[in-house]
Backbone bond lengths (Angstrom), bond angles and torsions (degrees), N, CA, C in turn:
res aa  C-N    CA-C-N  psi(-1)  N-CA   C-N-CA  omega(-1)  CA-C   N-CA-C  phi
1 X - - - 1.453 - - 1.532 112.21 -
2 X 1.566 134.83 -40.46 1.050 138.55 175.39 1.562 100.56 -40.62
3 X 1.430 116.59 -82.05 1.785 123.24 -179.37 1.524 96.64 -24.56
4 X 1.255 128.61 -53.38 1.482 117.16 -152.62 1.298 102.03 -83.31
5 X 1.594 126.49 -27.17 1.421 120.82 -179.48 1.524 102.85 -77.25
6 X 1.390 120.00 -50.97 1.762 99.21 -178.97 0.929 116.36 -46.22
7 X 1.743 134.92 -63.83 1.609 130.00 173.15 0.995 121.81 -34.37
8 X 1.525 133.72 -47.36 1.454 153.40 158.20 1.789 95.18 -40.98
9 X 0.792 117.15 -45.94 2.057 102.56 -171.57 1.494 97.63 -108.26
10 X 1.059 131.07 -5.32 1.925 129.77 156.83 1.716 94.33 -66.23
11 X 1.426 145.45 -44.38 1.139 147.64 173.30 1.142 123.42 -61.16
12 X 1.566 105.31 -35.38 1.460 115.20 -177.60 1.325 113.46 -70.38
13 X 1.693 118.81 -46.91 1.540 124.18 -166.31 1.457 106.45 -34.98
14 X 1.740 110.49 -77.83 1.495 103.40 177.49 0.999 133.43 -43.56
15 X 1.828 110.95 -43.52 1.887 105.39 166.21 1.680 97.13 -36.67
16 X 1.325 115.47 -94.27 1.468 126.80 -152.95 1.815 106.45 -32.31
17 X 1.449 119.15 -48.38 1.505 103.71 166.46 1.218 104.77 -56.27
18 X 1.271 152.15 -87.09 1.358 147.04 -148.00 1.290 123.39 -46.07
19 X 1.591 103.33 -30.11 1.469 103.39 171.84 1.816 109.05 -95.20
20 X 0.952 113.11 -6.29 1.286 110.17 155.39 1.317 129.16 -47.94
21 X 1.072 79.87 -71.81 2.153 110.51 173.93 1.626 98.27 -36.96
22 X 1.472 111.80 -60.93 1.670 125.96 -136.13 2.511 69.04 -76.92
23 X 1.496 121.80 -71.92 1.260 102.83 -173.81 1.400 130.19 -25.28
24 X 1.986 113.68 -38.84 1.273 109.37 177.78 1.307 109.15 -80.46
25 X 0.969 117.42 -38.90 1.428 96.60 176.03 1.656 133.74 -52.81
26 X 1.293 109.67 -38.94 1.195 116.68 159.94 1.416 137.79 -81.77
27 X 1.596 108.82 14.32 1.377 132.70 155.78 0.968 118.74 -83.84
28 X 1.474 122.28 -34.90 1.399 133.12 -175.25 1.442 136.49 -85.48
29 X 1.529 87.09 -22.01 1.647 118.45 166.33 1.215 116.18 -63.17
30 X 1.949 107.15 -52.65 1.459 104.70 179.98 1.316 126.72 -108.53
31 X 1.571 111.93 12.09 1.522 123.74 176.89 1.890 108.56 -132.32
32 X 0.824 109.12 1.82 1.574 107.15 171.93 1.466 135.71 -120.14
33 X 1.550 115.61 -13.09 1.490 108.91 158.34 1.269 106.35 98.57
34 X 1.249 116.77 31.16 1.154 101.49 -179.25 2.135 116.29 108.57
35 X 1.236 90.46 -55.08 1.787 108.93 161.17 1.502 111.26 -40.45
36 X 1.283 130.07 123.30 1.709 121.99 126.46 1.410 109.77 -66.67
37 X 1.905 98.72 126.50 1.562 94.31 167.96 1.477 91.43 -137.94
38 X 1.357 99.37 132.22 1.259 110.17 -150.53 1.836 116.10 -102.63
39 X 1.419 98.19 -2.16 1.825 122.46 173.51 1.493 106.23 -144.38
40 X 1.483 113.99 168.17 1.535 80.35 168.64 1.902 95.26 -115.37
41 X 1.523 97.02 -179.59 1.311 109.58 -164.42 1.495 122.87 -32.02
42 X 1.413 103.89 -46.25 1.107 120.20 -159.96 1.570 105.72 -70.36
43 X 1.368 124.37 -33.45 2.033 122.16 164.12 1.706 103.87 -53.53
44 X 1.705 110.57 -54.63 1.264 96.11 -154.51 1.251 108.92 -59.66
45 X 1.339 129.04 -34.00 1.556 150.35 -167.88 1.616 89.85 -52.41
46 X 1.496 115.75 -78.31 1.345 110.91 -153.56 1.799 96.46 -83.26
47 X 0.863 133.84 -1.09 1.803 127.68 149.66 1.272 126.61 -64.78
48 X 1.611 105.27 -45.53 1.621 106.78 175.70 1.361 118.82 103.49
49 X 1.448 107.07 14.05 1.764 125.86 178.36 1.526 105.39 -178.89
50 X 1.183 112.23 172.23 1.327 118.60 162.44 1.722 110.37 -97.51
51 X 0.871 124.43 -43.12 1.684 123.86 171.09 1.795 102.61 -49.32
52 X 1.167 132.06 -34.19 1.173 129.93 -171.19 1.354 108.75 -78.68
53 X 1.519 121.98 -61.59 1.389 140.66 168.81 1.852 91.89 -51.91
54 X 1.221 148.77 -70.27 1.289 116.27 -167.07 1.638 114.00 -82.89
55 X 1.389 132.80 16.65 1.401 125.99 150.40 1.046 116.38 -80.77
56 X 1.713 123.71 -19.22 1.372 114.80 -165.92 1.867 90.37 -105.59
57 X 1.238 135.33 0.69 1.262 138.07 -151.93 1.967 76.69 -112.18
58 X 0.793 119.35 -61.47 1.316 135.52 -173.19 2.147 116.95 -48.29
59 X 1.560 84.63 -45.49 1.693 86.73 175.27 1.526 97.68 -77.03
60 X 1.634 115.14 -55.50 1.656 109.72 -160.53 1.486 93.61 -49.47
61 X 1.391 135.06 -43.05 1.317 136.80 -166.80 1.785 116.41 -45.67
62 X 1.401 94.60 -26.47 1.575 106.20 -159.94 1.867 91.61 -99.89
63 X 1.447 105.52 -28.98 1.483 108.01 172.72 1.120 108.54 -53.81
64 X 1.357 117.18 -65.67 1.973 118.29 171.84 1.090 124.10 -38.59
65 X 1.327 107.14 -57.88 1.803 91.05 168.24 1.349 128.21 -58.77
66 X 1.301 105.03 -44.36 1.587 98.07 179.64 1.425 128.09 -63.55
67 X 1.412 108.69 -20.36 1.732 133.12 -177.80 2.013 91.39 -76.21
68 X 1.434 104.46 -46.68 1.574 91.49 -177.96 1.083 126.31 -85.42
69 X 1.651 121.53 -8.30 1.470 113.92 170.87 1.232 109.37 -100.90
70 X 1.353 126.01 -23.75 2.017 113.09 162.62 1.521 96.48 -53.69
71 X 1.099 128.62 -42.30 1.927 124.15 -161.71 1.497 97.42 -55.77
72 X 1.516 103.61 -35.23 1.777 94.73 -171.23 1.297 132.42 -61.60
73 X 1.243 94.68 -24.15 1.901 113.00 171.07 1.950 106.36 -37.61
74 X 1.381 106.27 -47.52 1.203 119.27 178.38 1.558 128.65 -42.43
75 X 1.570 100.15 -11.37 1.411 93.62 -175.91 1.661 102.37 -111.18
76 X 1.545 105.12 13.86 1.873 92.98 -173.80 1.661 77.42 -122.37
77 X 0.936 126.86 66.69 1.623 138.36 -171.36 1.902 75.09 -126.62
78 X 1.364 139.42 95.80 1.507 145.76 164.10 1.439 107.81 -59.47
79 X 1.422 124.36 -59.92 1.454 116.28 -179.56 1.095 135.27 -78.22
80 X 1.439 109.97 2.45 1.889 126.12 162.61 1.524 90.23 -76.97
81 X 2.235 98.70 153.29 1.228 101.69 175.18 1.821 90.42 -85.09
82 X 1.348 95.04 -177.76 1.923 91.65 149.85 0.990 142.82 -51.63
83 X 1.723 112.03 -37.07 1.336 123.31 -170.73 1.828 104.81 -66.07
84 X 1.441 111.33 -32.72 1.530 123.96 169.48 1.206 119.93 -66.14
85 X 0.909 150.68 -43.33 1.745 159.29 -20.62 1.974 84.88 147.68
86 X 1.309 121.96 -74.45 0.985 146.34 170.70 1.440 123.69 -62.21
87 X 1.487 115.31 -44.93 1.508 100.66 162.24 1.171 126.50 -103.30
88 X 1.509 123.56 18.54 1.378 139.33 160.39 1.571 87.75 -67.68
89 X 0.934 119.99 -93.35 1.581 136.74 -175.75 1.192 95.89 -15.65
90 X 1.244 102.88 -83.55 1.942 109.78 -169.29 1.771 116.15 -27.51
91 X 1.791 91.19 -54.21 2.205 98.04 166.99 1.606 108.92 -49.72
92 X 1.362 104.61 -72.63 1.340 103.95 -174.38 1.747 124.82 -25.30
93 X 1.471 72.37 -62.22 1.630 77.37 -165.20 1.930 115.86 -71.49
94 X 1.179 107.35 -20.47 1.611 108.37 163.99 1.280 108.01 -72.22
95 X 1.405 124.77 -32.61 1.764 105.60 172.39 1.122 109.22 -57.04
96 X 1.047 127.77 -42.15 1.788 137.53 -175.51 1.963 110.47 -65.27
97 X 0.971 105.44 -49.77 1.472 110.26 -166.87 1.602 116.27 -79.09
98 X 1.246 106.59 -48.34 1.177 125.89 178.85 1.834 125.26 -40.48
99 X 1.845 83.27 -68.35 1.730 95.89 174.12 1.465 109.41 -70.49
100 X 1.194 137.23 -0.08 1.411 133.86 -167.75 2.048 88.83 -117.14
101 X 1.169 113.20 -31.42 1.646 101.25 -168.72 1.903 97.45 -70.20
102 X 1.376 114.63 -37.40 1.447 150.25 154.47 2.007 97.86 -13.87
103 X 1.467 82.91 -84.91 1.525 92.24 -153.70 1.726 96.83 -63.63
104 X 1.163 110.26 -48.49 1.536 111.83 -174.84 1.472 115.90 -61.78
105 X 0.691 115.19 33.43 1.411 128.14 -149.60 2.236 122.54 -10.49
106 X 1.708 81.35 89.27 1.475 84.49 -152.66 1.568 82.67 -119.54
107 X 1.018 109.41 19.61 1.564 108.86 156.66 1.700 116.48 -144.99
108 X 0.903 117.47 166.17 1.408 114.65 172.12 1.806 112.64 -62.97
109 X 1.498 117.68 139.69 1.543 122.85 -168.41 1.677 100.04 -89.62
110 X 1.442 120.30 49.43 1.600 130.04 -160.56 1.407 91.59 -132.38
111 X 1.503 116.84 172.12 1.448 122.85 -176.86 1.504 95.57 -95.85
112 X 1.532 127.22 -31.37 1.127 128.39 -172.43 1.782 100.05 -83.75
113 X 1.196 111.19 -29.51 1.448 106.09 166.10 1.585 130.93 -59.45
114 X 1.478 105.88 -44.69 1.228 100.74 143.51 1.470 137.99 -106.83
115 X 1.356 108.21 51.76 1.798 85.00 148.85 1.259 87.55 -124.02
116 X 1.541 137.99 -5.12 1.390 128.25 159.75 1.796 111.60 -42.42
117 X 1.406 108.77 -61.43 1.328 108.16 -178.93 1.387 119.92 -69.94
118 X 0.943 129.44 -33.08 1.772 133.31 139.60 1.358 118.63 -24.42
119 X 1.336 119.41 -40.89 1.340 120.22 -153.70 1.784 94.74 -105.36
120 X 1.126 111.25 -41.64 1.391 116.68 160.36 1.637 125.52 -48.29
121 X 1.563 110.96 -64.97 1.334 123.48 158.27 1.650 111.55 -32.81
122 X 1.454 107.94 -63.60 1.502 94.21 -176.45 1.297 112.71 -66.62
123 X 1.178 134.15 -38.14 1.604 130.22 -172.06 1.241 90.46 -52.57
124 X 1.871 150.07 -54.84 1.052 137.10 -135.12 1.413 99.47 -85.87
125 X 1.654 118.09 -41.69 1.560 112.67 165.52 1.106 137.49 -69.94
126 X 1.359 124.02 -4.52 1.220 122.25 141.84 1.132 133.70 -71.05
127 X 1.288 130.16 -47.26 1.425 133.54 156.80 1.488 118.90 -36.93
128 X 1.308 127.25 -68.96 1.129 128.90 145.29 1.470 116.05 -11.87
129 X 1.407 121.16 -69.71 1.628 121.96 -153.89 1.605 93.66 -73.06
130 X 1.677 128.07 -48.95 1.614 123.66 -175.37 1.961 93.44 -64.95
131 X 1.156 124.13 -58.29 1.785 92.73 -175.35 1.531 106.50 -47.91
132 X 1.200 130.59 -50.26 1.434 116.52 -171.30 1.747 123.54 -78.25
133 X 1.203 108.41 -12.51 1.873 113.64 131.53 1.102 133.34 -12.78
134 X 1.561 83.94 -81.34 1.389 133.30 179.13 1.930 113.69 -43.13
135 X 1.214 105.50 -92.41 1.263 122.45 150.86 1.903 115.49 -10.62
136 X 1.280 108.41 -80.36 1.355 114.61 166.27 1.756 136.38 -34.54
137 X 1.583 84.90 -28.73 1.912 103.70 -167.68 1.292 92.38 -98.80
138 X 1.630 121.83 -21.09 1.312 105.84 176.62 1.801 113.48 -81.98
139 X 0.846 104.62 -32.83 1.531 130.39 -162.58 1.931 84.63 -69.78
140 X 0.858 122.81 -84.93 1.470 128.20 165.05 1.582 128.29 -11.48
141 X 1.277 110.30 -46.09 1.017 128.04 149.33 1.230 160.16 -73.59
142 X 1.789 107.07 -16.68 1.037 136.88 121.02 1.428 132.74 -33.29
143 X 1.593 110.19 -62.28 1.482 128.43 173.81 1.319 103.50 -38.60
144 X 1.968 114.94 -60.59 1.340 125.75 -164.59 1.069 124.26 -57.26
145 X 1.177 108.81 -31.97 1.743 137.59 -154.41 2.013 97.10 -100.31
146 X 1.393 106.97 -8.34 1.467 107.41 179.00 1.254 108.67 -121.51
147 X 1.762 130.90 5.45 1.536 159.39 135.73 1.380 103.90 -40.58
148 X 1.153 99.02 -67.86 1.836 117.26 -152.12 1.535 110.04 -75.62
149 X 1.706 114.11 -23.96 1.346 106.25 171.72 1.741 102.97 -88.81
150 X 1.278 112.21 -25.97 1.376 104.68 -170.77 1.856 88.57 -62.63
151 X 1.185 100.88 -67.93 2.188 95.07 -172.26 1.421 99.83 -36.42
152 X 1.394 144.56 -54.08 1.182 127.82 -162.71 1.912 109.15 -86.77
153 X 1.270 107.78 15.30 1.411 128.20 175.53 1.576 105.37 -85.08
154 X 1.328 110.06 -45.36 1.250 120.89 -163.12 1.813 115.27 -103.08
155 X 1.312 106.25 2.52 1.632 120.31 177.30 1.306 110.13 -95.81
């Protein structure tokens, strides 16, 4: 599994820039007026440019992705239940998200700032994890339900 997670986060880097990019841009659309702003104030400030704050906004960016698509390996882990399966993931991927939402300063540098973004973050992975439940139980059931006519195909 290691081999498959590094390749898995060599894939990710560019995802995670691109979807970087693609968030500011659509931050900027609906919070800037017209502006691309491509970090927000508060990196360039404590970087000391804006070219600096979006190279360093830009690598951590590629860190996230790559931190979240090695994490994915975690779910073709067969002899974990889900409940493992799921909070492997969940650790992983907050080591990854967290210190980078942190440094970029994409949360407030407060304790209430972050467990706000904590508390946000988790709402979004949960939501996330029940549609893809969701999704799965249908799909499954489908499968079953295309079993049961084939057996009564063959009686």
């Amino acid at each position: 599994m290691g081999k498959k997670a590094f390749f898995r986060g060599l894939l990710g880097f560019p995802l995670g820039i691109a979807m970087g990019h693609v968030i500011s841009v659509l931050q900027s659309f609906v919070w800037a007026e017209g502006y691309f702003v491509p970090c927000v104030p508060s990196l360039v400030e404590a970087m000391g440019s804006e070219i600096a704050a979006v190279v360093l906004q830009t690598v951590l960016c590629g860190i996230l992705g790559a931190g979240f698509a090695a994490a994915s390996v975690v779910w073709q882990m067969e002899r974990w239940s889900l409940a493992r399966q799921t909070g492997t993931h969940f650790l992983i991927i907050s080591l990854v998200m967290l210190p980078v939402a942190y440094v970029c300063y994409w949360m407030e540098h407060t304790v209430w700032g972050f467990i706000s973004y904590f508390a946000i973050f988790l709402g979004i992975f949960i939501l996330i994890w029940l549609i893809e439940v969701l999704v799965w139980r249908m799909a499954v059931k489908a499968m079953n339900g295309k079993l049961k006519e084939k057996r009564r195909e063959k009686e």
